[in-house]
DSSP file (Angstrom, degrees, kcal/mol; ACC not computed):
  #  RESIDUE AA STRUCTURE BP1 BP2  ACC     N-H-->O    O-->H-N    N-H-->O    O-->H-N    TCO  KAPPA ALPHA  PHI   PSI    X-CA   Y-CA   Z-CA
    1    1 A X              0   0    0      0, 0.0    24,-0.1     0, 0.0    23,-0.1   0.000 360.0 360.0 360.0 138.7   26.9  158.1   29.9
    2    2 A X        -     0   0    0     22,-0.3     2,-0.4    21,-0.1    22,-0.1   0.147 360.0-146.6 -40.5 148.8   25.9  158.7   33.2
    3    3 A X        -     0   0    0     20,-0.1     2,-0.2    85,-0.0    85,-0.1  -0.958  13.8-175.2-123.7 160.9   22.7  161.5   33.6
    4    4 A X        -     0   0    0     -2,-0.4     2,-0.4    83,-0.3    16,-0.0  -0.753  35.1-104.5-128.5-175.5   22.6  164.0   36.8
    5    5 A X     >  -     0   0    0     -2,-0.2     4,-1.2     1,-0.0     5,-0.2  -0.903  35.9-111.6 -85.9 139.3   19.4  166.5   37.1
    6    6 A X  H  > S+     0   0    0     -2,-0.4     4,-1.0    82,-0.4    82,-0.1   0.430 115.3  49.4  -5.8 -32.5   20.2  169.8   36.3
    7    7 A X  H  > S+     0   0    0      2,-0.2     4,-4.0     3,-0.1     5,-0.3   0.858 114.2  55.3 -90.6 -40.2   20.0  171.8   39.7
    8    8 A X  H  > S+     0   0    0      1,-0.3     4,-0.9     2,-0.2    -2,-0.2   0.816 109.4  48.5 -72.4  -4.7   22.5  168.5   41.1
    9    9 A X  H  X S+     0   0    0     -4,-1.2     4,-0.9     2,-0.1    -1,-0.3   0.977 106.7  48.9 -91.5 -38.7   24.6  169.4   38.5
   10   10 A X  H  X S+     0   0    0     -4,-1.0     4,-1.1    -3,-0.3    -2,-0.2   0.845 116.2  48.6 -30.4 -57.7   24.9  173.3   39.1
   11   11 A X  H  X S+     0   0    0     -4,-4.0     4,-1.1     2,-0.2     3,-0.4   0.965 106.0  54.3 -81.0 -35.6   25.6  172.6   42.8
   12   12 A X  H  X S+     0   0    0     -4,-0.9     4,-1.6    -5,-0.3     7,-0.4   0.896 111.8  45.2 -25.5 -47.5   28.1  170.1   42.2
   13   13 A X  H  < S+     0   0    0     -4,-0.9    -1,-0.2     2,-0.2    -2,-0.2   0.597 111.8  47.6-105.4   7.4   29.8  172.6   40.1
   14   14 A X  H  < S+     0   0    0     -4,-1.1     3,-0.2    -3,-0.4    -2,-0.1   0.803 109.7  61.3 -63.6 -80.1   29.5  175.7   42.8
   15   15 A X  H  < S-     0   0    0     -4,-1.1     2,-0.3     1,-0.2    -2,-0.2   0.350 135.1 -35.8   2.6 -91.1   30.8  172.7   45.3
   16   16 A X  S >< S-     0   0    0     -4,-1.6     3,-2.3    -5,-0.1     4,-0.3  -0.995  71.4 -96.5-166.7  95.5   34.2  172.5   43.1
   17   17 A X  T 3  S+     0   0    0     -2,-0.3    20,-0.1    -3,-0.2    -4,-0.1  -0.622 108.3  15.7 -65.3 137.6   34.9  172.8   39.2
   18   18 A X  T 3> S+     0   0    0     -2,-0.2     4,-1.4    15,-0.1    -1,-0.2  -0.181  91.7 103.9 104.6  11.1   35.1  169.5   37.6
   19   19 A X  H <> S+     0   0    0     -3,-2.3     4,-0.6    -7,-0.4    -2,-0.1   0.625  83.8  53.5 -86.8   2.1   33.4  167.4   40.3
   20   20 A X  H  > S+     0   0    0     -4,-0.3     4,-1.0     2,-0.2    -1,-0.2   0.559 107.9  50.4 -79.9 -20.5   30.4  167.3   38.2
   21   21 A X  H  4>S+     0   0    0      2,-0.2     5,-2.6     1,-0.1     9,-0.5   0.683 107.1  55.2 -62.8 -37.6   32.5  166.0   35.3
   22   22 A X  H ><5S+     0   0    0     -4,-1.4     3,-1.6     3,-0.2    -2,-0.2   0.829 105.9  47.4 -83.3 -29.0   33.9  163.5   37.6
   23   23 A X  H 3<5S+     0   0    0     -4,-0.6    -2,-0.2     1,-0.3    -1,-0.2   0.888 113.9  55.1 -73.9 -26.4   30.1  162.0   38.6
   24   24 A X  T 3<5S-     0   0    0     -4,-1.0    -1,-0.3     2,-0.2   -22,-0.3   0.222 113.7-120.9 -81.9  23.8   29.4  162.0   34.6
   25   25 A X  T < 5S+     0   0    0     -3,-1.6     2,-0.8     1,-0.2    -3,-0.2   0.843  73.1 128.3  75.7   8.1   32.2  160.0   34.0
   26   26 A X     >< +     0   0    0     -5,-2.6     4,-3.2     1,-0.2    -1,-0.2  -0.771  31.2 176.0-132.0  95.7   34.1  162.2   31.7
   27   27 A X  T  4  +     0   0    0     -2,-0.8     5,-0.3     1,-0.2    -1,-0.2   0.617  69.1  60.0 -76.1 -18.7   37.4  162.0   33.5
   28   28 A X  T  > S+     0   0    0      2,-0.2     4,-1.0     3,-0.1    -1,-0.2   0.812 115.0  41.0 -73.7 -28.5   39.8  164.0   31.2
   29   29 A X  T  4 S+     0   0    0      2,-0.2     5,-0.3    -3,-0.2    -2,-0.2   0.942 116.1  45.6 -58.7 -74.0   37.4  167.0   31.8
   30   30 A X  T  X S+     0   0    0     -4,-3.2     4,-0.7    -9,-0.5    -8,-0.2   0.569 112.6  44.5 -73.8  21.1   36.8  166.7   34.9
   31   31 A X  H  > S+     0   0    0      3,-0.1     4,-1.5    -5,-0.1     5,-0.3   0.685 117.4  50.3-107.3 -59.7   40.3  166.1   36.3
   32   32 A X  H >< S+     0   0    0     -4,-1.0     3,-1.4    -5,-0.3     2,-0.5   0.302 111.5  52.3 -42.3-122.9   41.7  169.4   33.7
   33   33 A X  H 3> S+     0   0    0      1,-0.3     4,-1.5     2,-0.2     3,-0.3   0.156 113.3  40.4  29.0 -66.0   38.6  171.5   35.3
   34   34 A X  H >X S+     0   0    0     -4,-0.7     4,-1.9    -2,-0.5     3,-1.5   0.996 117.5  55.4 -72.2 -56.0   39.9  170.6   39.1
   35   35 A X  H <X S+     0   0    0     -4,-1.5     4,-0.6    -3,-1.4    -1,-0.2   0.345 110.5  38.4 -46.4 -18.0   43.5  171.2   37.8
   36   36 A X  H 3> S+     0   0    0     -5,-0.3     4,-1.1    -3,-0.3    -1,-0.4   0.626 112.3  58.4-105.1 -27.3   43.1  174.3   36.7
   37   37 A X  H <X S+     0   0    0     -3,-1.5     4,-4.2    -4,-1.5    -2,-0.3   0.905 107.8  48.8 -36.7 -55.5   40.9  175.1   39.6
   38   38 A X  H  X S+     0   0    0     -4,-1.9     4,-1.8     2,-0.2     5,-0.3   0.998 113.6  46.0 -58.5 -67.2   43.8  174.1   41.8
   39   39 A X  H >X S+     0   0    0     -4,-0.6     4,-1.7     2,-0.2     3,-1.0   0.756 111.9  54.5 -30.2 -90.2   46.5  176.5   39.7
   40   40 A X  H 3X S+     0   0    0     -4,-1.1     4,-1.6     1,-0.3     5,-0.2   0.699 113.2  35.2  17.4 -83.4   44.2  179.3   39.7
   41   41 A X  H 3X>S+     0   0    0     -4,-4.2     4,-2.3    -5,-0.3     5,-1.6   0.882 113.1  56.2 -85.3 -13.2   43.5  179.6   43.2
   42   42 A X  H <<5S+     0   0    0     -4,-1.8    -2,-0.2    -3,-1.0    -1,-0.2   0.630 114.8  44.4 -46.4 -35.3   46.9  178.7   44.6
   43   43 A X  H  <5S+     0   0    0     -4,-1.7    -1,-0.2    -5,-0.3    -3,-0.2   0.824 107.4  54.5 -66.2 -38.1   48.2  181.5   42.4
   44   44 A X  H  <5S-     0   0    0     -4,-1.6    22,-0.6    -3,-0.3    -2,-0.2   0.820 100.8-126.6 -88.1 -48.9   45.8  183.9   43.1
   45   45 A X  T  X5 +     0   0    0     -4,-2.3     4,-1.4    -5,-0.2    20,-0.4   0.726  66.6 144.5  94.5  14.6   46.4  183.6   46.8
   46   46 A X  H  >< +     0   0    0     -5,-1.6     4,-1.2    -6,-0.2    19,-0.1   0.968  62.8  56.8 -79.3 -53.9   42.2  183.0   46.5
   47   47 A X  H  > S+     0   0    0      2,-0.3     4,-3.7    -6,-0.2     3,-0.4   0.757 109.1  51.5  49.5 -65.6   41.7  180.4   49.4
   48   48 A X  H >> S+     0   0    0      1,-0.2     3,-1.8     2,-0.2     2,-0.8   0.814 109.5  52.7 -72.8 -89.4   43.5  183.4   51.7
   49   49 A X  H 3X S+     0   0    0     -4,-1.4     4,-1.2     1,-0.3    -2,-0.3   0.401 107.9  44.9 -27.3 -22.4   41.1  185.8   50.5
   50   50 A X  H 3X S+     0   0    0     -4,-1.2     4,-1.3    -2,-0.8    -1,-0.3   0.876 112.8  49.0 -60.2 -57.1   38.3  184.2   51.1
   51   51 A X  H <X S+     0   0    0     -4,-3.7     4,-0.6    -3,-1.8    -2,-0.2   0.637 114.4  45.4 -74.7   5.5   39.3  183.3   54.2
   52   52 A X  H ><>S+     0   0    0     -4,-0.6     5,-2.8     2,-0.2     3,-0.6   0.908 113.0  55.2 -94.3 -45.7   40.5  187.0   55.1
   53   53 A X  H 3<5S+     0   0    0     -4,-1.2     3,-0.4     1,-0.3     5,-0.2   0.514 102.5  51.7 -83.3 -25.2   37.1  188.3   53.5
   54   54 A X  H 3<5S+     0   0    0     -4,-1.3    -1,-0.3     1,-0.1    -2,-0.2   0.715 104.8  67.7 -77.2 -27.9   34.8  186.1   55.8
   55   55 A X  T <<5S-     0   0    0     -4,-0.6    -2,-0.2    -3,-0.6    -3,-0.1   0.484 119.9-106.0 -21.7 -42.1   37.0  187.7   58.7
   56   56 A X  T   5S+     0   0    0     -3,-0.4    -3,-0.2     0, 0.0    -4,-0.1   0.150  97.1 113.3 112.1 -22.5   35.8  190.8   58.4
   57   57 A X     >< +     0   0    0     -5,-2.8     4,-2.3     1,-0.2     3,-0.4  -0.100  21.8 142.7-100.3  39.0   39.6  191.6   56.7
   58   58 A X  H  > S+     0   0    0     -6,-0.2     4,-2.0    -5,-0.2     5,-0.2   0.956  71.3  55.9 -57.9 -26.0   38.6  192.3   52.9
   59   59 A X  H  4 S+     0   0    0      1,-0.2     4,-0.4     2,-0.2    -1,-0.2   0.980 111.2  45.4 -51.7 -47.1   41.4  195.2   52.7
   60   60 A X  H  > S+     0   0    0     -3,-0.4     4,-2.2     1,-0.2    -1,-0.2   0.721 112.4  49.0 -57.9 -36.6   43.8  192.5   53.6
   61   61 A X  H  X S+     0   0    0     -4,-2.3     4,-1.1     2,-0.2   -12,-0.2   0.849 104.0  56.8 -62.0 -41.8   42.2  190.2   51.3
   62   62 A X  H  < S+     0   0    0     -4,-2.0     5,-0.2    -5,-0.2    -2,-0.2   0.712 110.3  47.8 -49.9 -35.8   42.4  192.8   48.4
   63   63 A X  H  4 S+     0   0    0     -4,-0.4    -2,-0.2    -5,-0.2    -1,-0.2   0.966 113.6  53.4 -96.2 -59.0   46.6  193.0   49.1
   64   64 A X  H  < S+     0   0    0     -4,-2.2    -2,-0.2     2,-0.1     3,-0.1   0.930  90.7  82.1 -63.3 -95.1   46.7  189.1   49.1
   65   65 A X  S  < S-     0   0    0     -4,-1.1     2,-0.7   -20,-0.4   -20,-0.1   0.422  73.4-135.5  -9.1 137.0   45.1  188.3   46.0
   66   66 A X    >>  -     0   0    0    -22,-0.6     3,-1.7     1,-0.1     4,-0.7  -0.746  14.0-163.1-117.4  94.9   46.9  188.3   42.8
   67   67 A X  H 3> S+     0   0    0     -2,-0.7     4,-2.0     1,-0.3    -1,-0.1   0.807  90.7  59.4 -60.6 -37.2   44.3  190.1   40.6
   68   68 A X  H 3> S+     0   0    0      2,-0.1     4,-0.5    -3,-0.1    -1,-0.3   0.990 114.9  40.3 -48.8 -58.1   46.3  188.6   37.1
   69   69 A X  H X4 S+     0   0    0     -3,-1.7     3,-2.3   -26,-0.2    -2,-0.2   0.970 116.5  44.6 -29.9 -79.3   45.4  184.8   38.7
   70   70 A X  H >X S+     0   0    0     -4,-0.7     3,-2.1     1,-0.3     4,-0.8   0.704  96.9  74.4 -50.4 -51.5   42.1  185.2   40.0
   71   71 A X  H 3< S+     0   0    0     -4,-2.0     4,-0.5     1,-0.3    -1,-0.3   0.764  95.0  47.5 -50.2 -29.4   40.8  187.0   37.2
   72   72 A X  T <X S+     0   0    0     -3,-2.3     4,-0.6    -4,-0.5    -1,-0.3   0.213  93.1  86.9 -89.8  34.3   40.6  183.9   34.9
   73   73 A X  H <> S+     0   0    0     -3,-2.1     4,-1.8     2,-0.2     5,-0.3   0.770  86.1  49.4 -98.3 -69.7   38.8  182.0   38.0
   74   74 A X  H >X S+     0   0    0     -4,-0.8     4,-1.9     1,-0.2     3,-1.4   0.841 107.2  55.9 -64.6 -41.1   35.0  183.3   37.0
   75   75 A X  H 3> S+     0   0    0     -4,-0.5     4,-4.2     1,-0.2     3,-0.3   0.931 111.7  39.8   8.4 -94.6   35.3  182.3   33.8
   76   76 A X  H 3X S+     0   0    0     -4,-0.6     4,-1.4     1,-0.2    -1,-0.2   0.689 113.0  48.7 -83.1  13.3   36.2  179.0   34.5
   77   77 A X  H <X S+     0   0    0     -4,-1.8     4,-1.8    -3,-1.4    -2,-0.2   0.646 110.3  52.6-100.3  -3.9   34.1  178.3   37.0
   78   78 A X  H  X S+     0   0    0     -4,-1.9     4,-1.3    -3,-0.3     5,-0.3   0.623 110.6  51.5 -80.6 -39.1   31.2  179.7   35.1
   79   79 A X  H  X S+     0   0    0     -4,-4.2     4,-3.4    -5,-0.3    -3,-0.2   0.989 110.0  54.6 -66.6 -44.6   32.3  177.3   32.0
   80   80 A X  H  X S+     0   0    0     -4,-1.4     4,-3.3    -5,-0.3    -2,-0.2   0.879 108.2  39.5 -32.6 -59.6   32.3  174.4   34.4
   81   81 A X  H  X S+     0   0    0     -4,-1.8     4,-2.2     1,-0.3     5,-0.2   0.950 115.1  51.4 -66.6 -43.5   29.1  174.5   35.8
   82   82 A X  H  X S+     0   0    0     -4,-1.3     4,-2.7     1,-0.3     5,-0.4   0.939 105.0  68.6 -67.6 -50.8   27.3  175.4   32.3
   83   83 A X  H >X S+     0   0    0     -4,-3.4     4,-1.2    -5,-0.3     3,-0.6   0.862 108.9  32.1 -17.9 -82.3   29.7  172.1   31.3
   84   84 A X  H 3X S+     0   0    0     -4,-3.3     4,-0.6     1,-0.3    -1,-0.2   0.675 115.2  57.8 -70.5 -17.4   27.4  169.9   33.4
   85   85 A X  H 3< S+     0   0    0     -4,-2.2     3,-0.3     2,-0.2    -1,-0.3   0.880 103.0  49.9 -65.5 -40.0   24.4  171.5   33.0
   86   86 A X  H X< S+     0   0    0     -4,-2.7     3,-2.0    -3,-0.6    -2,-0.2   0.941 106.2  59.4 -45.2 -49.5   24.4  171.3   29.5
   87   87 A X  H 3< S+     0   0    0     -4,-1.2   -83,-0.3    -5,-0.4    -2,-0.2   0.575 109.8  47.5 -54.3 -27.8   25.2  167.3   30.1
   88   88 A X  T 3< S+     0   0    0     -4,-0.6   -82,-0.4    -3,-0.3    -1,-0.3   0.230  96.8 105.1 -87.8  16.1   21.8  167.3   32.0
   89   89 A X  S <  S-     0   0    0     -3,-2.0    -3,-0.1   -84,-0.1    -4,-0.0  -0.427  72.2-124.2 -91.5 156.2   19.9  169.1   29.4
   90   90 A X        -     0   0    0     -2,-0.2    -1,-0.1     1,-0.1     0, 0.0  -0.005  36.8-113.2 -57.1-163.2   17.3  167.9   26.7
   91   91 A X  S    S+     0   0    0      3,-0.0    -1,-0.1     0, 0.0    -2,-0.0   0.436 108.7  70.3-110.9 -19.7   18.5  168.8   23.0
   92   92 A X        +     0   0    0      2,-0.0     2,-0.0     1,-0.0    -3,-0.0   0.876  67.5 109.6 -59.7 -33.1   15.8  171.2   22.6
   93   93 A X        -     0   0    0      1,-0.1     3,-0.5     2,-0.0     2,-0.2  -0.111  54.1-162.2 -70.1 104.6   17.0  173.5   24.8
   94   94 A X        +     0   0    0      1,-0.2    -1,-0.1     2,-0.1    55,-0.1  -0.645  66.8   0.1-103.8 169.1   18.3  176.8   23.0
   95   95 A X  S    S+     0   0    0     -2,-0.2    -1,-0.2     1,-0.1     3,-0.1   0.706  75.0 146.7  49.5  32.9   20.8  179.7   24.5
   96   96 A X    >>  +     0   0    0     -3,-0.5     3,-0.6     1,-0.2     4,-0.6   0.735  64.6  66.3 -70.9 -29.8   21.0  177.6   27.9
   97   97 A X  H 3> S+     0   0    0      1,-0.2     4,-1.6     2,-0.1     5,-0.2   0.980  78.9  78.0 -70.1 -40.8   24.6  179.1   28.0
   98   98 A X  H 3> S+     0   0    0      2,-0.2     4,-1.3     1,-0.2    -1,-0.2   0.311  87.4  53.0 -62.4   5.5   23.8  182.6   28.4
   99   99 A X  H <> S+     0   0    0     -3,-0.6     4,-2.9    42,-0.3     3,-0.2   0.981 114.0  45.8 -28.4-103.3   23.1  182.7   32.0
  100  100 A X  H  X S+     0   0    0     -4,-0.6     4,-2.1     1,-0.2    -2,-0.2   0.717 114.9  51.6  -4.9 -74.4   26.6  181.0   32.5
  101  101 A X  H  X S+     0   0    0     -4,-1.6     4,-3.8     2,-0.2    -1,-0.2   0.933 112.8  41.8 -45.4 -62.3   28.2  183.7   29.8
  102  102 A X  H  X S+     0   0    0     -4,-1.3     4,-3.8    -3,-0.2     5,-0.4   0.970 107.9  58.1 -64.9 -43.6   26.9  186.7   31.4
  103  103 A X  H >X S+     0   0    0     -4,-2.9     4,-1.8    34,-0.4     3,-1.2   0.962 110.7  50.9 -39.6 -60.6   27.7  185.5   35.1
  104  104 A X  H 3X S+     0   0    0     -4,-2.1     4,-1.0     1,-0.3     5,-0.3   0.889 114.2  41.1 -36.0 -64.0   31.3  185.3   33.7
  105  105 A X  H 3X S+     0   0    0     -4,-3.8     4,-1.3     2,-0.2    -1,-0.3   0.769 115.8  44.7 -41.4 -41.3   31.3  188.5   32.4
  106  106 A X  H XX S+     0   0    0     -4,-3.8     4,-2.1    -3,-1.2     3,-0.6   0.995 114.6  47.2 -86.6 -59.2   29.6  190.3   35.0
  107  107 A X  H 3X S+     0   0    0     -4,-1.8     4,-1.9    -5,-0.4    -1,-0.2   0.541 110.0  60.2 -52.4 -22.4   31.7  188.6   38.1
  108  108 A X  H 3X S+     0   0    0     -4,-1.0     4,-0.9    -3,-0.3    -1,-0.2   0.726 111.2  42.5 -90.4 -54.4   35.3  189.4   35.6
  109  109 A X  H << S+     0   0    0     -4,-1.3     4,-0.4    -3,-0.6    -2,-0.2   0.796 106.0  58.7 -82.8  -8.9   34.2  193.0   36.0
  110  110 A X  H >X S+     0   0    0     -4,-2.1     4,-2.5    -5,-0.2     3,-1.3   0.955 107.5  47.7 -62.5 -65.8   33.4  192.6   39.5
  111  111 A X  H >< S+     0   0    0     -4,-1.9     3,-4.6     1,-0.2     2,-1.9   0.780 112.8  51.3 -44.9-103.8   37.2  191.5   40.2
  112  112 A X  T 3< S+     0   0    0     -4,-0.9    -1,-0.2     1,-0.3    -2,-0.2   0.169 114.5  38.3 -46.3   8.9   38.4  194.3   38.3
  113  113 A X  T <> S+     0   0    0     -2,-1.9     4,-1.7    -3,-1.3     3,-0.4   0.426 100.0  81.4-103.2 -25.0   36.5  196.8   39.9
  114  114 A X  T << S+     0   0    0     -3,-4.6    11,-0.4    -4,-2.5    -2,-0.1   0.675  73.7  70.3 -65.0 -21.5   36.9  195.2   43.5
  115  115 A X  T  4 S+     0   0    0     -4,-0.2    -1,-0.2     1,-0.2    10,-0.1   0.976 119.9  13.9 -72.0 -42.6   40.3  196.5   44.6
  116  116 A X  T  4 S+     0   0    0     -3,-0.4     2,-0.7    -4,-0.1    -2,-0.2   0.615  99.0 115.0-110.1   1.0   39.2  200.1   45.0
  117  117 A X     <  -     0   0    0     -4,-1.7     7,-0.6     8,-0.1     2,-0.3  -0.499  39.6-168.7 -72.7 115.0   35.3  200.1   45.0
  118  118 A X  B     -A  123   0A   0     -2,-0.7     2,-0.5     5,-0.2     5,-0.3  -0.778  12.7-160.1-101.2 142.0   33.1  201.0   47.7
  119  119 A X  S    S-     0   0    0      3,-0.5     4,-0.1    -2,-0.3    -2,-0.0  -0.947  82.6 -22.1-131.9 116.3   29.3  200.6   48.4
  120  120 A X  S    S-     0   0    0     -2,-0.5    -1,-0.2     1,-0.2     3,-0.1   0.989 122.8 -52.1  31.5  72.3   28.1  202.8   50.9
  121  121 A X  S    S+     0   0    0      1,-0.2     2,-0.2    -3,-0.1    -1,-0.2   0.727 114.1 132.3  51.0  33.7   31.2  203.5   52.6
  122  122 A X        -     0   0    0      3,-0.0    -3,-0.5     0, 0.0     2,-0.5  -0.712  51.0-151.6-110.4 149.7   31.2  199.4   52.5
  123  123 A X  B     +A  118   0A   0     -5,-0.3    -5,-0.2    -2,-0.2   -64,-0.1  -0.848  23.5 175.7-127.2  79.2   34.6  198.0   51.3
  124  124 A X    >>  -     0   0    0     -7,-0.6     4,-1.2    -2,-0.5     2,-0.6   0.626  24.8-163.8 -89.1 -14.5   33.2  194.5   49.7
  125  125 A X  T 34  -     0   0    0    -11,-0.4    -1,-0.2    -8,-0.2    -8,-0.1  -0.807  27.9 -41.2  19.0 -60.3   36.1  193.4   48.4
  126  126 A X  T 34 S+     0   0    0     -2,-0.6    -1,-0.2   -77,-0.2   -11,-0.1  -0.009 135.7  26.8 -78.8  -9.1   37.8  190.8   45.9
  127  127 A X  T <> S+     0   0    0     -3,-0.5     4,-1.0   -78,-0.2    -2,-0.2   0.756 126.4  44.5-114.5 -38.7   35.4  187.9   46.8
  128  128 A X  H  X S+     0   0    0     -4,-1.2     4,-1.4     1,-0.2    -3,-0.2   0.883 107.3  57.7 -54.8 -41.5   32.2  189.8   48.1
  129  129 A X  H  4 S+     0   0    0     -5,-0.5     3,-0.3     1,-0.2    -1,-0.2   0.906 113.6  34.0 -55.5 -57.1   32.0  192.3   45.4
  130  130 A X  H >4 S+     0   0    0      1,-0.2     3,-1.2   -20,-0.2    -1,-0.2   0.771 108.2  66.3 -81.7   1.6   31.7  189.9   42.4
  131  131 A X  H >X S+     0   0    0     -4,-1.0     3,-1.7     1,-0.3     4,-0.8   0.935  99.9  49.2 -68.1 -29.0   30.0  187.8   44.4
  132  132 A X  T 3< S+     0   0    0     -4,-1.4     4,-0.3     1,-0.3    -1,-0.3   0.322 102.1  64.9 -68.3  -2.5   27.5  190.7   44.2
  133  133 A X  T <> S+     0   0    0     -3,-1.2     4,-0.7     2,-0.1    -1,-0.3   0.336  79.0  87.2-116.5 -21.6   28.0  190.6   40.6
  134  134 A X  T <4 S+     0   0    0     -3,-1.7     4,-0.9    -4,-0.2     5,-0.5   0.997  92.4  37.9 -67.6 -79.1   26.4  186.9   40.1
  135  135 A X  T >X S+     0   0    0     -4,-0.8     3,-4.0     2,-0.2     4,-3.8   0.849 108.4  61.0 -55.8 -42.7   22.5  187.6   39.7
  136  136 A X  G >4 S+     0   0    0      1,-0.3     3,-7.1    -4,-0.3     2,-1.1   0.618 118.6  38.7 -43.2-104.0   22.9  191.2   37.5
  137  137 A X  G 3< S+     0   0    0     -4,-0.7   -34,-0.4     1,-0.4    -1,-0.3   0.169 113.2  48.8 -26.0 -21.3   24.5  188.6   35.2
  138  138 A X  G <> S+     0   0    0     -3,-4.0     4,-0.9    -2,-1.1    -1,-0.4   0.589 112.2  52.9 -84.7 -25.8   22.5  185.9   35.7
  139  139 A X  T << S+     0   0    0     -3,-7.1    -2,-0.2    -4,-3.8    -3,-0.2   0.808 105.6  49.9 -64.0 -34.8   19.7  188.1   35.1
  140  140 A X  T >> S+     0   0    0     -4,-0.2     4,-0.8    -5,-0.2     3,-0.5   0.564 112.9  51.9 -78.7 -33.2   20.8  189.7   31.7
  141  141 A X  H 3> S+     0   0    0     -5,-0.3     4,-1.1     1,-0.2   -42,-0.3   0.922 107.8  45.6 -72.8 -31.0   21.4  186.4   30.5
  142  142 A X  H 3< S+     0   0    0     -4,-0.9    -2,-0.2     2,-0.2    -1,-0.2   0.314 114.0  50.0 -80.7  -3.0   18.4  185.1   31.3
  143  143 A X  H <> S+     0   0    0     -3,-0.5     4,-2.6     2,-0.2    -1,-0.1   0.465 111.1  50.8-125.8 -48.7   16.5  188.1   29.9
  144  144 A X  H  X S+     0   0    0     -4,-0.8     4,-1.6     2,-0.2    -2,-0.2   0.898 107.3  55.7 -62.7 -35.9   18.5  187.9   26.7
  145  145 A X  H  X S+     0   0    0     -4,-1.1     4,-2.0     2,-0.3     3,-0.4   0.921 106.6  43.1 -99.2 -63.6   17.7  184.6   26.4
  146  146 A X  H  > S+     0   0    0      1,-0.2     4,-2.0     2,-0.2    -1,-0.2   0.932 113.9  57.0 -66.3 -32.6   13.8  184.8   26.5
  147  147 A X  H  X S+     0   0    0     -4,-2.6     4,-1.8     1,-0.2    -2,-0.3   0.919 111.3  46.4 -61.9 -37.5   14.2  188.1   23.9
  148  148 A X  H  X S+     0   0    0     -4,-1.6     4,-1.1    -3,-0.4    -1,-0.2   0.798 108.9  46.8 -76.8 -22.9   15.9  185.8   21.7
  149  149 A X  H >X S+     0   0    0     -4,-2.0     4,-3.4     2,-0.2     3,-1.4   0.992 121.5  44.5 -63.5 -64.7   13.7  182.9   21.8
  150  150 A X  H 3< S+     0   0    0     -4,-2.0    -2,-0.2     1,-0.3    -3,-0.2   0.715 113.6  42.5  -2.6 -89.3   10.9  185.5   21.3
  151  151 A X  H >< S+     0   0    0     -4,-1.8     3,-1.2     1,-0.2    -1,-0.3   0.697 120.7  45.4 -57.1 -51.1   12.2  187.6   18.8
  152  152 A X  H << S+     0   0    0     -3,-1.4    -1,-0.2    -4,-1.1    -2,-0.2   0.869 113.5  52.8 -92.8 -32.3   13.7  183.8   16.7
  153  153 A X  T 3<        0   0    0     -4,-3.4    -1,-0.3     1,-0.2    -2,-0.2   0.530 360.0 360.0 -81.0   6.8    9.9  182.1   17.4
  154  154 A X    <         0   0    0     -3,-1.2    -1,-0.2     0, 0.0    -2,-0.1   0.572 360.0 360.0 -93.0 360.0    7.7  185.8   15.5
């Protein structure tokens, strides 16, 4: 099997879930990955929201979006990349997912909070708002992660 580094495998899988799938070689993964990728945002209406939300038009974006789609979007784009990072990892390497896991989480409650939530009279809206949602979650994972190594290593 094919190896990638770790960070090229992360940006691969911001770039697009499953195109990090595709460089390792494991084409039934990564072709399901883009395929649900596609479904996902085509349903969601995310692709217009994005672009409405780089515009300047998040309200507009908030009425586009189809918050039942979208919502299973961080989720799998959070499994992806953690996919192909794992596939660059050593085998020592414990709790690597929870980074990954908590992004999900936190970015899932981001969406559901995003249609009416304001921050300082700021309107962030279904793509800014969870975007905003990323580090907390990457942070809590990453924080959990060293307390449990800790805690497993006394």
């Amino acid at each position: 099997m094919k190896k990638i580094g770790k960070l090229e495998a992360v940006l691969w899988g911001v770039a697009f879930p499953g195109f990090p799938q595709l460089i390792l070689r494991q084409h039934i993964k990564g072709v399901l990955f883009v395929l649900l990728e596609i479904i996902i945002n085509i349903n969601s209406s995310f692709n217009t929201a994005i672009m409405l939300s780089f515009m300047g038009e998040t309200r507009e974006a908030a009425q586009v979006i189809d918050y039942q789609w979208v919502l299973f979007y961080p989720c799998l784009y959070f499994f992806s990349m953690w996919d192909a990072y794992r596939n660059s990892l050593r085998e020592d390497e414990r709790y690597h997912y929870l980074p990954f896991a908590f992004a999900a989480y936190f970015v899932t409650v981001g969406v559901m909070y995003s249609a009416h939530t304001t921050l300082f009279d700021i309107f962030f809206g279904p793509v800014f708002l969870p975007m905003l949602f990323v580090l907390p979650g990457i942070a809590v994972g990453l924080l959990l992660r060293l307390f449990i190594i800790k805690w497993t290593n006394i």
